[in-house]
C-alpha positions, 0 to 999 in steps of 0.5 A: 776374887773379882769374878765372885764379887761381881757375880755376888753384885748380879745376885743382889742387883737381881733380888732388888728389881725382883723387889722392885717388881713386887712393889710395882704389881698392881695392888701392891704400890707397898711391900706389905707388913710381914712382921706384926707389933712387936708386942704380939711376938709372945702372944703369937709364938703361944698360939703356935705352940699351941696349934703345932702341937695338935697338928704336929708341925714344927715351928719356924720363928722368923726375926726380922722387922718390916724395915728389912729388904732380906726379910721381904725377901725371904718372905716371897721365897716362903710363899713361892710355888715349890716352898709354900706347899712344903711350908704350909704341910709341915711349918707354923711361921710366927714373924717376930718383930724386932723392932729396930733391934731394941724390941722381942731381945729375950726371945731372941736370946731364949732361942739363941739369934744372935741379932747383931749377925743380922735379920732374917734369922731363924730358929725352928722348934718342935711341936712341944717348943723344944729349940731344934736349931736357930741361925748363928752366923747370919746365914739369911741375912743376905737373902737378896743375894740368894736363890729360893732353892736355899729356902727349899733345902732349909725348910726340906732340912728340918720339917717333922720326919715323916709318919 
């Protein structure tokens, strides 16, 4: 049990300096805002839609806020070597913002994000909007003490079947 907490605290030590790091880059003295104004969320998810269906891909809605280390966390592995082709073949992201958990609550409900279990979370829905699976259980909340290869098996999971 000792052993698996202290290997958890390396894991979550080791996500904050590779945050810190990102802050520290040149360029970037500020975590960028991922998550846009909350009152773009439904705006956003309609263009999506929209283009998904032309291009057929699927869509990923990431709930979270600028506030949220996991989130920026989950961002960077989006967007590293190995994850970001996949994503950009396959997915559209719409990052809704959710406030301080008191804004977008009816898209989250619509799409089964239980927010209480915590931010990031995730649902995926297919070209014509249908919900093809969103997280329950907080399964990237604690994306700080995860590796990027969990991102690669999600996304690898539930991109379009090939054609």
């Amino acid at each position: 049990m000792i052993v698996g907490s202290v290997r958890s605290s390396v894991l979550r030590i080791g996500a904050l300096l590779g945050l810190l790091a990102i802050a520290q880059t040149p360029g970037l003295a500020a975590l960028r805002d991922i998550y846009p104004a909350p009152e773009r969320a439904k705006t956003d998810l309609a263009a999506a839609l929209q283009s998904a269906s032309s291009t057929h891909r699927r869509v990923i809605l990431d709930f979270g806020g600028n506030w949220c280390p996991d989130c920026h966390v989950l961002d960077s592995y989006f967007h590293d070597a190995v994850n970001g082709p996949v994503l950009e073949a396959n997915y559209i992201v719409v990052h809704v913002n959710i406030g301080r958990r008191d804004q977008n609550l009816d898209i989250a409900a619509l799409y089964q994000i239980p927010l209480a279990k915590g931010v990031p979370a995730l649902a995926v829905l297919d070209a014509d909007g249908k919900l093809l699976y969103s997280q329950k259980a907080g399964e990237f909340e604690a994306m700080r003490g995860m590796q990027s290869s969990a991102v690669t098996g999600f996304l690898n999971e539930w991109k379009p079947p090939a054609k």
